[in-house]
N, C-alpha and C positions, 0 to 999 in steps of 0.2 A: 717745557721751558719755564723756571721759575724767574720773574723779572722783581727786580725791588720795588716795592711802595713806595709812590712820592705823589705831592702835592705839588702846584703850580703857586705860584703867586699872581695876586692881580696886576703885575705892573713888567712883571720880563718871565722871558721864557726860561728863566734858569729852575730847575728842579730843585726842591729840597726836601729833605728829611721830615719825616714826622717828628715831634718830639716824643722822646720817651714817653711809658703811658705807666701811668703809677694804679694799682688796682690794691686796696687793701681788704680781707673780708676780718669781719665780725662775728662771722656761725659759723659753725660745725657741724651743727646738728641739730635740732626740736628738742630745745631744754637746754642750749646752751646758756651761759650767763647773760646776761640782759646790759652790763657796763661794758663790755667790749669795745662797743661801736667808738664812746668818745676818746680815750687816745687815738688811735688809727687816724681820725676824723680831724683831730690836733696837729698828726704829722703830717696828713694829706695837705692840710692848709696851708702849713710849715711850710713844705717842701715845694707849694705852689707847682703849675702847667695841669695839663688833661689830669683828671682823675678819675675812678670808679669807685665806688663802695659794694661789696658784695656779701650778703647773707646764704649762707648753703643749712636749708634747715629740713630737709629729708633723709627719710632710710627707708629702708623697702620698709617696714610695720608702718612707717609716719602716713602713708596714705590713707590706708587699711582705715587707721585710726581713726584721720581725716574726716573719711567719708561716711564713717557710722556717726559722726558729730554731726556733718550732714542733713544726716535723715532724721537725727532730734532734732536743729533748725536750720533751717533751708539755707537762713544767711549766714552759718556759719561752715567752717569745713577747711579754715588757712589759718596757717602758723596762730596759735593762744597766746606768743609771747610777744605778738608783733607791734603792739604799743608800746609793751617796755623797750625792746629791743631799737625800733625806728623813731621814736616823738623824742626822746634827748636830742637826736642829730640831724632831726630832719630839714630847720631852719638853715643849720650852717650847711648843709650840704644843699642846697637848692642856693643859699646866697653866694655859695662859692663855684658854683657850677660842677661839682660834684655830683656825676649820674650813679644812681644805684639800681644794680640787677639783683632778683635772686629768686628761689624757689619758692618762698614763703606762702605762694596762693595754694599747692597741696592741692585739695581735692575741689577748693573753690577759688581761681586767679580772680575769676572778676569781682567775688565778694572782697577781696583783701583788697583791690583796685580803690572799689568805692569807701573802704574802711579808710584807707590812706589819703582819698581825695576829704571823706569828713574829719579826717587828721589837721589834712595843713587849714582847711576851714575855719578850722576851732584854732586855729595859732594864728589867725592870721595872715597866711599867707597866701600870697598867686596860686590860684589852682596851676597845680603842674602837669605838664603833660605826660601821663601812665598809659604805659602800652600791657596788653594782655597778652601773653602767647597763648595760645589753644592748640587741638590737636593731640594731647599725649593722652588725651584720658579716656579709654574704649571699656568704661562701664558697663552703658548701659545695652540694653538689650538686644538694640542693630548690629552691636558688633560681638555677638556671642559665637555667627556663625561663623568668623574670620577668627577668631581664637581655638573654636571647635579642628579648626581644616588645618591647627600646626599642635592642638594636643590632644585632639582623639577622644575617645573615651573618659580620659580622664576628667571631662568638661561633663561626666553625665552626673545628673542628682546635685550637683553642688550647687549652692548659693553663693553667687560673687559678692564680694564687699566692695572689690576692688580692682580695674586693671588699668595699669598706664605704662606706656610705651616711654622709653629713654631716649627723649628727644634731641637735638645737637641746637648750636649755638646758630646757624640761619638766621633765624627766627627775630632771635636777641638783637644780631646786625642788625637786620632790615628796620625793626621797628627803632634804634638807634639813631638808623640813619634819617629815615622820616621824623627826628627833634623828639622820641619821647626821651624825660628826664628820668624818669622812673621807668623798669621793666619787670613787670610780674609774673611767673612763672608758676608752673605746676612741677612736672617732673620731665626736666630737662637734667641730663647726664651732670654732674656736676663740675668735672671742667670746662664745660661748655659755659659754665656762667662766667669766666673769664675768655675764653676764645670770642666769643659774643662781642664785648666791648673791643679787644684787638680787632679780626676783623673789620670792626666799626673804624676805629679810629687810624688804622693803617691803610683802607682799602684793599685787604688782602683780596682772594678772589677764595673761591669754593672749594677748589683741587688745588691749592698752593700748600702741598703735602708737609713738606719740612717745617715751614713758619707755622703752619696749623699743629703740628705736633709739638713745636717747641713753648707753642703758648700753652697746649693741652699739657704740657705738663708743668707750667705755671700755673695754673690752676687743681693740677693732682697736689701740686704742694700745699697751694692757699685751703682746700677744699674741707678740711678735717681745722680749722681756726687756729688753737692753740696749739695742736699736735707737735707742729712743727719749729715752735717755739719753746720745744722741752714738757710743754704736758703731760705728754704718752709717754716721753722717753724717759723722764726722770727716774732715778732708780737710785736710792741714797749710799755715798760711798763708790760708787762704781759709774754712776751718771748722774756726779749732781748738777743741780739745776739751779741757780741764786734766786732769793725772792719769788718761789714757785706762787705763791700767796698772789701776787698781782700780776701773773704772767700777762702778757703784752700776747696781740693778734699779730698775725702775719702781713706785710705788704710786701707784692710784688712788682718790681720794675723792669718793664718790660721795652725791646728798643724794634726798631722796625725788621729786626732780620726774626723775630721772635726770642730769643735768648735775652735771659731774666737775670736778674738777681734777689735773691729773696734775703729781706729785714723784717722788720716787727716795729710797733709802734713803739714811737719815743719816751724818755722817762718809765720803761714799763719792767718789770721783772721777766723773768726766763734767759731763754739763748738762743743764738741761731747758728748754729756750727755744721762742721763739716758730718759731725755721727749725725745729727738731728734732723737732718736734709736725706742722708744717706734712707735713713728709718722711713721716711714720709716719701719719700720716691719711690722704695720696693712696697710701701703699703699695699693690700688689694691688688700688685701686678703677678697675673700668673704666668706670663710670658712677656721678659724682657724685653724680647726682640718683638714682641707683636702684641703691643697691649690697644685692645679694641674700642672704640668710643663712634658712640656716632657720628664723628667730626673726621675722623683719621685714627689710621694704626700707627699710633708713635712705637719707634724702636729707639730704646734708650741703651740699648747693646755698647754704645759705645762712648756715652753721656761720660760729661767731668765734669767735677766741682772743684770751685776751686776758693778758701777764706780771702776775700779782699777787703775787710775790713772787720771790726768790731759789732758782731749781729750780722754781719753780710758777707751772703753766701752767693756768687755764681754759678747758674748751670748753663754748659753748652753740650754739642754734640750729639745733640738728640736729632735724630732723622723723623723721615714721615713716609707713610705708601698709603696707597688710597684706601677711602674708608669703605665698611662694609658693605655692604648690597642690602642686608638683612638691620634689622632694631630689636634689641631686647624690650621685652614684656613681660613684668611682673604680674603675676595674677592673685591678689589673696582672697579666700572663702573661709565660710563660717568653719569651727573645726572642732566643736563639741565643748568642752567647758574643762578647766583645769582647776583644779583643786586642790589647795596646799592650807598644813595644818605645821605650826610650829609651838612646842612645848622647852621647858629649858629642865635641867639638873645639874649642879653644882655639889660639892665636898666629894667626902672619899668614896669610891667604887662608883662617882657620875656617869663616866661613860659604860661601865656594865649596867646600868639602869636604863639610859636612854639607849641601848641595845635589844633591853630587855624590851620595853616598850615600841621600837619598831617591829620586833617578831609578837608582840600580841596584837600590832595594828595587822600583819602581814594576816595572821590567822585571822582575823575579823574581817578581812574584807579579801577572800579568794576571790573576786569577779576587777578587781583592781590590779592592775601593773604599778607597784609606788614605786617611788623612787625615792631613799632614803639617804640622808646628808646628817652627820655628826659636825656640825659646826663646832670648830675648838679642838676638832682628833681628825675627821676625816671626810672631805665635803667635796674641794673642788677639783680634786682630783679622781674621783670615784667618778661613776659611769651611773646611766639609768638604769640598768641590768642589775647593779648591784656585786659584781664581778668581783672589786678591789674591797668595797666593805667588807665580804664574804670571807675573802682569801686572807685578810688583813686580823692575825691577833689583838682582842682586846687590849686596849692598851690602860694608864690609868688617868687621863685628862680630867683634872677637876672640876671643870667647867664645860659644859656641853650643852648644846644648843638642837636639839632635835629636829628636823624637817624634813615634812613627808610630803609629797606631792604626786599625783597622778590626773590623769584625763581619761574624757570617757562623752559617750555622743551623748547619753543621757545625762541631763542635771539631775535627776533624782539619783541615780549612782553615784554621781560625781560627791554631789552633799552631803551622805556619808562618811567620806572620809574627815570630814567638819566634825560632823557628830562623835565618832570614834573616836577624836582627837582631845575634845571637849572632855570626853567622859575618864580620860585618863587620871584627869585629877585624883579620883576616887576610886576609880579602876585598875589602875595602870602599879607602876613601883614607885615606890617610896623617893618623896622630895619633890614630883613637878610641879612647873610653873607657869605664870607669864604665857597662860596659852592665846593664841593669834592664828584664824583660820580667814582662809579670803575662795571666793570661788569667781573668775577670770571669764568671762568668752573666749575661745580660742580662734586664733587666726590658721590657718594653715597657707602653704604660700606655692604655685604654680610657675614655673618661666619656660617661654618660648622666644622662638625668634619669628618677625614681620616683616614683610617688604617694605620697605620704606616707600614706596608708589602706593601703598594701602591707606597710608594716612593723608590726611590735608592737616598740615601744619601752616598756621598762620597768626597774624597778630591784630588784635583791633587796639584803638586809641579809646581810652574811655569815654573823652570830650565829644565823639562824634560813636555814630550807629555801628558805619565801618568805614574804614578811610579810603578814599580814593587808589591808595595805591597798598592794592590789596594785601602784601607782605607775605604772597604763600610760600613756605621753606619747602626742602624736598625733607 
């Protein structure tokens, strides 16, 4: 039985409605742009009642990353951008009661916790109340042999950088609902960073399938920032997109049965149309009918949209069945070193030149697998095998841009191809240039699935040790 969410008032027993809950995000992703946040922040105020502000600034490498920043300093290890990104907006949105959720703590929630509490310090303002989630990050060494008992072997000799479990949105509610104003996260699914505040502010319950999917995919919209505001989609002549230059963030509003409508912030360039919705709903779903989240299996099987205004796009008709049993776990390890060397040739017969020079790196280095890229004739369509370069006649591109790249567990091997690349000036054919070599650590990356009874997910307040009312999610 799913029942409607309602509030009581203090004075008669008549039920009513929640109000709509406006959630706008600002990130995408770890490196998104840093002005975002203030239109969104402008409209949210505009448009006054409940609101969220939401940053989504992970991808499976962002942990990885994270955590080797980490082990340089112990207090570092969350989002690098998160001063520029949060200190423009953080006043108005704590004086407007604007709560912000997001991922931004990465491999460290509680350090970016107390970054943010020495944020509003330095402004100025009331220490606010930041809740932590914990839970998703099974690093370290206790939990090597609960990753071991879902991948086997594959767990032997490696060195982990990194694992964290895709946690759902519990978490988010709970500590919402105990007054925190701020929620920091590590790696939580990322529509869960809006299901979180729904939840919160409608009193959904746990298993209210349909509402929980219809918000989970209010947030598959919000989750990717610009995307969905013509970003990704613009394509000139065939999908343009007006004032791409200043594109506008997404907000979504959302009403108590779950079902959204997604806009963008005001005054801002891009679109929000029916293709542009269409694109950022089938994003990442590999099954329609059963797209999996910690939260719920939303089935959008049967989802409409429908244009109700200028920017604003309705979705309904998204269902829900209950959520997994199981939580995915990304795992990444060290993964030997990547080596890439780029040299340039330009005028007549360039691309036979810089032809000629990938087959004298080839013969200089048989213990390498490169992979070679004619930037300007033939790069991103080519394979690492070399398959299409191979099969592909010389052509006469004037301009070509040489890049060779390979890996190898040995850095001594890997450097090499540095040196080979280097030496072309003088070695190689006639004309190169502009040579640029770099050599990377490699991540290599692990997934499994976990019992969701394996973790303790929960949330502390920062003001306090651990709060009274302990916030454990399943």
């Amino acid at each position: 039985m799913i029942a409607t969410a309602t509030t009581a008032t203090s004075t008669t027993e008549t039920a009513v409605q929640p109000a709509n809950l406006l959630i706008g995000c600002a990130a995408g992703f770890s490196g998104d742009r840093v002005d975002a946040a203030g239109p969104v922040v402008d409209t949210l105020i505009a448009r006054g009642g409940p609101a969220f502000l939401i940053f989504e600034t992970l991808a499976e490498r962002t942990l990885a990353l994270a955590q080797l920043r980490r082990r340089a300093d112990p207090g570092a290890g969350f989002e690098p951008l998160l001063d520029d990104m949060l200190r423009p907006v953080l006043a108005r949105c704590l004086q407007h009661r604007i709560r912000i959720v997001s991922n931004f703590g990465a491999a460290n929630p509680m350090g970016a916790a107390r970054h943010i509490q020495a944020m509003a310090r330095e402004l100025g303002l009331p220490a606010p109340r930041i809740a932590v989630i914990e839970g998703d990050d099974l690093s370290e060494e206790k939990h090597r042999e609960l990753l071991r008992a879902q991948l086997g072997g594959a767990m032997d000799g490696i060195r982990m950088v990194s694992a964290n479990a895709y946690i759902g949105a519990e978490a988010i509610a709970a500590a919402l609902d105990a007054g925190a104003q701020i929620v920091v996260a590590g790696r939580v699914a990322d529509p869960s960073l809006t299901v979180g505040p729904a939840m919160s502010h409608f009193g959904w319950r746990a298993d209210d399938w349909d509402r929980l999917a219809r918000a989970t995919m209010a947030g598959h919209l919000l989750e990717c920032g610009a995307q969905v505001c013509g970003g990704y989609f613009a394509d000139p002549g065939y999908k343009d997109v007006p004032d791409l230059h200043a594109i506008g963030y997404p907000i979504a509003e959302i009403s108590a049965d779950g079902h959204c409508i997604i806009g963008k912030a005001a005054n801002t360039g891009g679109l929000v149309n029916l293709a542009s919705v269409k694109e950022q709903l089938l994003y990442e779903v590999h099954d329609p009918a059963a797209y999996l989240t910690p939260d719920v299996v939303a089935d959008i099987s049967a989802a409409q949209i429908e244009q109700v205004g200028p920017d604003r796009v309705a979705l309904s008709g998204v269902r829900g069945h209950p959520r997994p049993p199981s939580l995915k776990v990304n795992l990444c390890h060290e993964g030997g070193w990547l080596a890439e060397g780029e040299i340039s040739y330009a005028g007549p017969r360039a691309e036979a030149r810089a032809r000629l020079a990938a087959d004298v790196l080839r013969r200089r280095l048989p213990a390498l697998a490169l992979r070679v890229d004619l930037i300007g004739a033939l790069s991103v369509m080519g394979d690492d095998a070399g398959r299409l370069l191979a099969a592909t006649p010389a052509g006469d591109a004037r301009d070509v841009r040489l890049r060779v790249a390979a890996t190898h567990a040995d850095r001594a091997e890997a450097e090499r191809l540095a040196r080979e690349v280097t030496a072309l000036y003088c070695c190689g054919p006639a004309g190169g240039g502009g040579v640029r070599t770099a050599l990377t650590p490699r991540l290599n990356t692990l997934s499994c699935l976990v019992s969701r009874e394996a973790l303790k997910v929960s949330f502390k307040m920062l003001d306090t040790a651990v709060l009274d009312k302990a916030g454990e999610a399943a």
